[in-house]
C-alpha positions, 0 to 999 in steps of 0.5 A: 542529502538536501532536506525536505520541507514539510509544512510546521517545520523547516526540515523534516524526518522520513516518518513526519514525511511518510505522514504527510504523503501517503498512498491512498488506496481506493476501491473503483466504485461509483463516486471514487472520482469524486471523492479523490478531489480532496487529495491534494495535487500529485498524491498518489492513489492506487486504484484495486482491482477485483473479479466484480469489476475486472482488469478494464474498469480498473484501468478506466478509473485510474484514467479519469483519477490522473485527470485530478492531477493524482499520480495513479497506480493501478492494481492488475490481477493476474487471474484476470489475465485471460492471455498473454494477448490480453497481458500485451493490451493492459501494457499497451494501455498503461503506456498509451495512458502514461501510467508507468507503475502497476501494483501486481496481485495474485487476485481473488477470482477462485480460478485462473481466467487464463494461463496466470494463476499467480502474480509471480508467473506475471513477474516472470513474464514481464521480466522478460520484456521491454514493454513493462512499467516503470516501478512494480509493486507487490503485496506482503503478508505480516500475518500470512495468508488465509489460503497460501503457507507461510513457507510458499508466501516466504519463497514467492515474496523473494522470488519477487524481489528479483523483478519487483520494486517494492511491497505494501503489507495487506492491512493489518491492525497491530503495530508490533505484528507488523515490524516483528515480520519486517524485522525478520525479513529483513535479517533473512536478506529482503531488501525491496523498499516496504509501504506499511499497510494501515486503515484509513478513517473508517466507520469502524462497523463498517471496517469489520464488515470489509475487512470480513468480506474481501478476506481478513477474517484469519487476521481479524481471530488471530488478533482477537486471539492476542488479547481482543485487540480488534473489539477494542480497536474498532470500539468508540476510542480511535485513540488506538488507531491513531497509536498504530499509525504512530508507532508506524511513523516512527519506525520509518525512522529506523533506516535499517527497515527501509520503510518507504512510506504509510499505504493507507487502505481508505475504503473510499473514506477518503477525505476523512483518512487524509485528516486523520494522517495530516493531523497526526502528522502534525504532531509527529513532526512537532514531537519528532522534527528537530527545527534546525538544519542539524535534521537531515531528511531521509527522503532520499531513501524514501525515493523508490527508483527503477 
């Protein structure tokens, strides 16, 4: 396995390289273009997708962002879908725009646009087809969900895991909530390669407000229920974020995890969330990285493959 080089170091483990190219998530609001110039060249971004805006405003910004030279990966929202017709035209649409990856959601729209109540039902029906991109992710639940139960969440996850790529875990803000899911589905058979989910450098007032308003609202009493992790995490000391963002560096480590990589959830925060993972990914590599060729790079198994 050839090892990989990362700026400080002359080899470098999977978690200083989960650091140093995470995915960027952003919202497809005005300015998002902008303010995705401070990624450097071939970073992926993953462009959401929501009722407010739709399925085609989604597609259009991930356009002008690969025009940055980023490698994009829309989100579709099945419950946008308003037909099978449609579905046909969003494929059409990545394939004429080069996009060969999508990250699939149920989405949040109260009732289904069309015939797709659920990101499952368009898995199904993309498995079907020769028409379909690449690499297809889809979204997890460490800390379940506020409307779906554990037991469907669990049974929907593996049904997925037949068609799909990979998974990104929703935002979460407890590091050992996280791996203690991971942890268990892995001895339960999941095997798809999983981005972990984290907040990018938010302004934390602001942080609360998203996270209560797009549906984090269970997570965030649930945690405050474990000790009133949250107030202490979105107070002054970001000391804490920071230790999240660790202890999930250094868990990339662990093969037995298959931990593709850090999903960095920016809020169009964007160029201060990618200093806040370079800074830390300099001194993961610098506590981590061993300076000599004895180090092999797992970058390999970092590598999701259709």
């Amino acid at each position: 396995m050839p090892a990989t080089r990362v700026a400080g170091v002359r080899e470098a483990g999977p978690g200083c390289l989960a650091l140093a190219a995470p995915r960027y998530e952003v919202l497809p609001v005005s300015g998002v273009v902008d303010r995705c110039r401070a990624l450097p060249s071939g970073a992926t971004v993953t462009v959401t997708c929501s009722p407010r805006h739709g399925i085609e405003h989604t597609l259009e910004t991930a356009v002008e962002l690969r025009r940055l030279d980023l490698r994009v990966v829309p989100h579709v929202a099945a419950r946008l879908l308003k037909s099978r017709g449609h579905l046909d035209d969003v494929l059409g649409r990545l394939t004429a725009e080069e996009l060969d990856e999508v990250f699939l959601v149920g989405g949040d729209s109260p009732q289904p646009q069309g015939p797709y109540a659920s990101g499952l039902e368009v898995l199904e029906t993309l498995d079907s087809l020769s028409q379909r991109p690449r690499l297809i992710g889809v979204p997890a639940y460490p800390e379940g969900h506020g409307i779906i139960d554990a037991g469907r969440l669990r049974a929907s996850l593996a049904a997925k895991a037949a068609v799909a790529h990979y998974a990104v875990t929703q935002l979460c803000f407890d590091a050992g909530v996280i791996l203690d899911w991971l942890t268990a589905q892995r001895r339960d058979g999941f095997s798809l390669p999983v981005y972990l989910g984290v907040a990018g450098r938010v302004d934390p007032a602001r942080l609360m407000r998203i996270g209560m308003r797009i549906g984090l609202g269970p997570s965030m009493r649930l945690l405050r229920r474990q000790g009133g992790l949250v107030g202490r995490l979105l107070g002054a000391n970001r000391r804490r974020q920071d230790a999240l963002l660790e202890a999930l560096a250094a868990a990339v480590d662990q093969p037995a995890l298959n931990i593709a990589g850090i999903h960095v959830y920016t809020f169009n925060e964007v160029d201060a969330s990618r200093a806040c993972l370079e800074s830390l990914r300099r001194k993961h590599c610098r506590d981590s990285c061993q300076p000599d060729s004895r180090r092999r790079s797992a970058a390999a198994a970092m590598t999701i493959t259709s």
